[in-house]
C-alpha positions as CSV (number, residue, x, y, z in Angstrom):
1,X,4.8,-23.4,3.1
2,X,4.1,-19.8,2.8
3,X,1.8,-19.7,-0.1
4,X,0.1,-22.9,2.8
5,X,-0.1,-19.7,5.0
6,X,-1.4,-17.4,2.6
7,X,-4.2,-19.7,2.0
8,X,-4.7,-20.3,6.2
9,X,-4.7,-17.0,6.5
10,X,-7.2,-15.7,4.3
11,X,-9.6,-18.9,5.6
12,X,-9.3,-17.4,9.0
13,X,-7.2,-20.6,10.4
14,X,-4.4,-18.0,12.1
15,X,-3.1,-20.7,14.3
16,X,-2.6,-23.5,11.3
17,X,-1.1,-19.9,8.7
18,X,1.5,-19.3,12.0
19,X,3.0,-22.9,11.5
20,X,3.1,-22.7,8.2
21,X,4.7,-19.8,8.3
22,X,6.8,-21.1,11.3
23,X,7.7,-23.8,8.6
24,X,8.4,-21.5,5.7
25,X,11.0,-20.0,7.3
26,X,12.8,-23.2,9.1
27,X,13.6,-23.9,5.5
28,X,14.3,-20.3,3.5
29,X,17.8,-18.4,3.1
30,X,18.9,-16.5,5.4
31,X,18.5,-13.5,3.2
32,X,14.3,-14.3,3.3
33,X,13.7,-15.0,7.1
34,X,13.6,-11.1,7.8
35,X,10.4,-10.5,5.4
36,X,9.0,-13.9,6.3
37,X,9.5,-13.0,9.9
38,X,7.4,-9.4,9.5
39,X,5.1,-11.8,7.2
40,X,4.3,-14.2,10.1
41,X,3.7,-10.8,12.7
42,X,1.2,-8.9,10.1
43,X,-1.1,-12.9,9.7
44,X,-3.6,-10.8,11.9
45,X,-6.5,-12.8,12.6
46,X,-9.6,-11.4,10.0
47,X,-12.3,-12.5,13.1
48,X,-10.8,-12.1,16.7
49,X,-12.6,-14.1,19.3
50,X,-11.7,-12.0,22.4
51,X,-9.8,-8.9,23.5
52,X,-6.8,-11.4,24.2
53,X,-6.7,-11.8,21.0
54,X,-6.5,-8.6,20.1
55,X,-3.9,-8.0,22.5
56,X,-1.4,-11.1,21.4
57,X,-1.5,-10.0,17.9
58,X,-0.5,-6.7,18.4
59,X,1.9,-7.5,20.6
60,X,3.8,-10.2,18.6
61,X,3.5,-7.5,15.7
62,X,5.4,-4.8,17.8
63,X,8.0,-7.2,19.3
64,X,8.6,-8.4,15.9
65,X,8.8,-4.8,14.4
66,X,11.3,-3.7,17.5
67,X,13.5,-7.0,17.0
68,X,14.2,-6.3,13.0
69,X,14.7,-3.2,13.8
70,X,17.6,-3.8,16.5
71,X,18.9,-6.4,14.5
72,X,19.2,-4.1,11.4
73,X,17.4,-6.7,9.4
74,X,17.6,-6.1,5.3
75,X,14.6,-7.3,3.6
76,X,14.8,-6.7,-0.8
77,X,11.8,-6.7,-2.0
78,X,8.9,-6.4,0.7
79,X,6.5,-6.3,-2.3
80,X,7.5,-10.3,-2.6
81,X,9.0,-11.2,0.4
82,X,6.7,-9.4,2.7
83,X,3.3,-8.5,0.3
84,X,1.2,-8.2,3.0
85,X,-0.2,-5.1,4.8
86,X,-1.8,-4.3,8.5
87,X,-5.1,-3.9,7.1
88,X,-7.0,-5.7,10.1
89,X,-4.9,-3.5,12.2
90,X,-8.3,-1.0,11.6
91,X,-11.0,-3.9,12.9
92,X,-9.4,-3.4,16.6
93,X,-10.5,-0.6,18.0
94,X,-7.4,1.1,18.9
95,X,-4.9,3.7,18.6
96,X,-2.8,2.2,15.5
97,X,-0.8,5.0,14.5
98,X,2.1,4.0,16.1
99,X,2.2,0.8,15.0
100,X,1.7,1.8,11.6
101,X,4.5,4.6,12.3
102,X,7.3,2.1,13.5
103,X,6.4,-0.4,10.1
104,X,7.2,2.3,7.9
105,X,10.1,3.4,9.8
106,X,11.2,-0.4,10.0
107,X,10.9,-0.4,6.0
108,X,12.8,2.3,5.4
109,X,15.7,0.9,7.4
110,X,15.2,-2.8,5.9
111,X,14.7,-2.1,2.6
112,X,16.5,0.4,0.2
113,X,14.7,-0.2,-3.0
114,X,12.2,2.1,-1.5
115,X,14.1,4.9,-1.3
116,X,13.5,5.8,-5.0
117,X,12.7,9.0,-6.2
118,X,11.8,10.2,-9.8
119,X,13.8,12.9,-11.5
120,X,11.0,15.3,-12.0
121,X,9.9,16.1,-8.5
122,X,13.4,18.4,-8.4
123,X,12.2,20.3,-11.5
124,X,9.8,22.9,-11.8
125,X,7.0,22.7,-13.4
126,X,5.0,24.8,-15.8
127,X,2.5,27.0,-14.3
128,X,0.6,27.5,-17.6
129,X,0.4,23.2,-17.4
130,X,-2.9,22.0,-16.0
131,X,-2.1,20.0,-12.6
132,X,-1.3,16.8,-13.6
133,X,-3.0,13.7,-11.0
134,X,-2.0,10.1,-11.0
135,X,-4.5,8.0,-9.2
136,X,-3.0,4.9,-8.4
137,X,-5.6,1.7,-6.9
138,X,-6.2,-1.6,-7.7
139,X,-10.2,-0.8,-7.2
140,X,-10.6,1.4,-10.1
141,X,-13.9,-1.0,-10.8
142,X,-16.8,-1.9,-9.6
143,X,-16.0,-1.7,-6.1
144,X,-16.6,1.2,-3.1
145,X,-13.2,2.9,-4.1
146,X,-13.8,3.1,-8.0
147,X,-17.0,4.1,-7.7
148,X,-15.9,7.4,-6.1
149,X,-13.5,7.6,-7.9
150,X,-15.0,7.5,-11.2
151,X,-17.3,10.6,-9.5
152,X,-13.9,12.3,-9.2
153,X,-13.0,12.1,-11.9
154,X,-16.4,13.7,-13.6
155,X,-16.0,16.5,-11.9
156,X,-12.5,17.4,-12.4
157,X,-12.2,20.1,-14.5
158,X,-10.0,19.3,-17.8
159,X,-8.8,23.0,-18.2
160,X,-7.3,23.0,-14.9
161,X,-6.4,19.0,-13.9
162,X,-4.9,16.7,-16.3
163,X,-5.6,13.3,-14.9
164,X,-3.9,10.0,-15.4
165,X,-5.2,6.4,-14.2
166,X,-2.9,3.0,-13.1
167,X,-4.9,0.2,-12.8
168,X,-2.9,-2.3,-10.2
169,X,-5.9,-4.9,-11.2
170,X,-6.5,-5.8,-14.5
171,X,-10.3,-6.0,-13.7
172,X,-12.4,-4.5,-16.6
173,X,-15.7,-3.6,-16.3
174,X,-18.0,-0.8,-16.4
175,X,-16.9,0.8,-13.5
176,X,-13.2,0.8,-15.0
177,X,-13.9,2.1,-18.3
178,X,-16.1,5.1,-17.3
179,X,-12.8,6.3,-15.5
180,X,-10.3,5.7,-18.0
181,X,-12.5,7.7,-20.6
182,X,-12.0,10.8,-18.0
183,X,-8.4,10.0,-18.3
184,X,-5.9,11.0,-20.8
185,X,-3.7,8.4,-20.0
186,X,-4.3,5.0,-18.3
187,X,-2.9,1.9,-17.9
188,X,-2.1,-1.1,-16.0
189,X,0.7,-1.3,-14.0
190,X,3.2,-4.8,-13.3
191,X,3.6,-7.0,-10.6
192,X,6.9,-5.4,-10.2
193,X,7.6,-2.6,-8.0
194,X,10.5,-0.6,-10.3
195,X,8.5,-1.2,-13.4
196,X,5.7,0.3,-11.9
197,X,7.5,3.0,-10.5
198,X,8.7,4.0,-13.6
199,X,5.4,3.8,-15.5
200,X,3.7,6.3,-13.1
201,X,6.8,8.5,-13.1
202,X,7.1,8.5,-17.1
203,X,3.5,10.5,-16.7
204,X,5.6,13.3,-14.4
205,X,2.7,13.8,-12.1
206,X,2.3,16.9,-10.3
207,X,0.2,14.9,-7.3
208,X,0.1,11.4,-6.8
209,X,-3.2,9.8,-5.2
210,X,-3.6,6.6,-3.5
211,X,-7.3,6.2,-2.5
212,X,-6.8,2.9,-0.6
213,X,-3.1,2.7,0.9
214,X,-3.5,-0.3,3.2
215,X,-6.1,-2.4,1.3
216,X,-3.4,-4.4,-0.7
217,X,0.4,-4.8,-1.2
218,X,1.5,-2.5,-4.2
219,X,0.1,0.8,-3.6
220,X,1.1,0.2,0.1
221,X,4.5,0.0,-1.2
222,X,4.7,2.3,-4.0
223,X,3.8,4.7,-1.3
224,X,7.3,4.8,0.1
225,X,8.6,6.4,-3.2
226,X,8.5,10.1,-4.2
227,X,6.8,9.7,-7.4
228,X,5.7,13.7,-7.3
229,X,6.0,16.6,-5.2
230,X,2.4,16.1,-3.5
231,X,1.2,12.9,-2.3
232,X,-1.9,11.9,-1.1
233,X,-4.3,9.6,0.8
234,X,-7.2,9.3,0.4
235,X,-10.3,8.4,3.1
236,X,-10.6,4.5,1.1
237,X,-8.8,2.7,4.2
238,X,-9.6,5.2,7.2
239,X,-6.5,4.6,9.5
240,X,-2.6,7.2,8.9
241,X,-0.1,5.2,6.5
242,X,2.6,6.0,8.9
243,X,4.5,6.3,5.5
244,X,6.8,9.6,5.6
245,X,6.3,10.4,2.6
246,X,2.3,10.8,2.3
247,X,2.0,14.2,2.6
248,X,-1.8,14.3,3.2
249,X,-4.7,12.0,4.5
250,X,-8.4,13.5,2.5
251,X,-11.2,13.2,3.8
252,X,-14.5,15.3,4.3
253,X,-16.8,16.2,6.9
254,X,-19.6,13.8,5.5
255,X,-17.6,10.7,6.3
């Protein structure tokens, strides 16, 4: 039933996704109704019809973030119970930052596994080190995102900034390989949040960069970590994370 609402959802069918949804969790374990419950509220329609709509969705997502919230819900793993984002949340029109502000609050009360932070951000590093980046995307290809970052990239000086890529996709193509030869590390991450974690951290990064936070599940998560002492958006998704521990949004006056 919820793999049925995956499928609804992204065919733009938001009424058929809901009861599947509805479904999905008339027959899960007690310990999977809170993430399937947070699933069912962030099935924003992709094409709204009216400003009703609008209005009901992001309602029933608010109600549903305030009533896990007050019922000190637990959710594990929101990469698999939840792996979903408010990315349509941006196609409104409105003010979302406090939407996106009580979500990330909601998942740090709900789910613990996202506390995690690597052992190197306490530790001081090296001044005579270049900077070391981790860029972190699944659109690290032939895509919007990868193709500025691959301009990044070029123009990062290699004295200075030591750069390493993590490919959430395993999507290879031009695009992709131009990057990773600007790179002196890269690789693709797993469909695991902890593994990942631990991949990026094993790099000790000085800043971490998410161009995209928003467009897909893993980054959005990963986010919630402290995997170095400077973390950073970046303009790919143009709305706030609402994630605590994103310490800067990027952009520039050209966009």
């Amino acid at each position: 039933w919820t793999r049925r609402g995956e499928i609804l959802q992204q065919l733009n069918d938001p009424g058929q996704a809901l009861m599947a949804y509805d479904e999905a969790i008339k027959h899960s374990p007690d310990n999977q109704i809170a993430g399937l419950k947070l699933k069912r509220a962030l099935a924003l329609p992709i094409i709204l019809h009216d400003r009703e709509q609008v209005d009901l969705c992001r309602q029933t997502l608010t109600k549903t973030i305030e009533r896990l919230v007050s019922e000190n819900a637990q959710i594990q793993d929101p990469l698999k119970e939840v792996a979903t984002t408010p990315f349509f949340l941006a196609y409104h029109g409105r003010d979302d930052k406090p939407i996106h502000e009580s979500l990330g609050k909601l998942y740090r009360q709900a789910s613990p596994i996202l506390r995690w932070q690597t052992p190197h951000v306490d530790q001081p590093r090296d001044p005579n080190m270049p900077i070391r980046i981790a860029m972190v995307s699944k659109y690290l290809n032939n895509h919007t995102i990868g193709m500025f970052m691959l301009g990044l990239a070029e123009q990062l000086d290699p004295n200075r900034f030591e750069l390493s890529v993590f490919h959430v996709s395993n999507k290879s193509d031009p695009i992709s390989t131009a990057i990773n030869a600007k790179a002196s590390h890269h690789a693709i991450l797993p469909p695991d949040l902890q593994a990942a974690r631990h991949q990026i951290s094993s790099q000790k990064p000085d800043i971490v960069l998410y161009p995209d936070i928003g467009k897909e599940p893993m980054t959005y998560f990963l986010a919630f970590s402290r995997l170095a002492k400077v973390q950073c958006a970046w303009w790919g998704h143009p709305q706030t994370t609402g994630i605590d521990s994103i310490d800067y949004y990027l952009s520039n006056k050209h966009l």
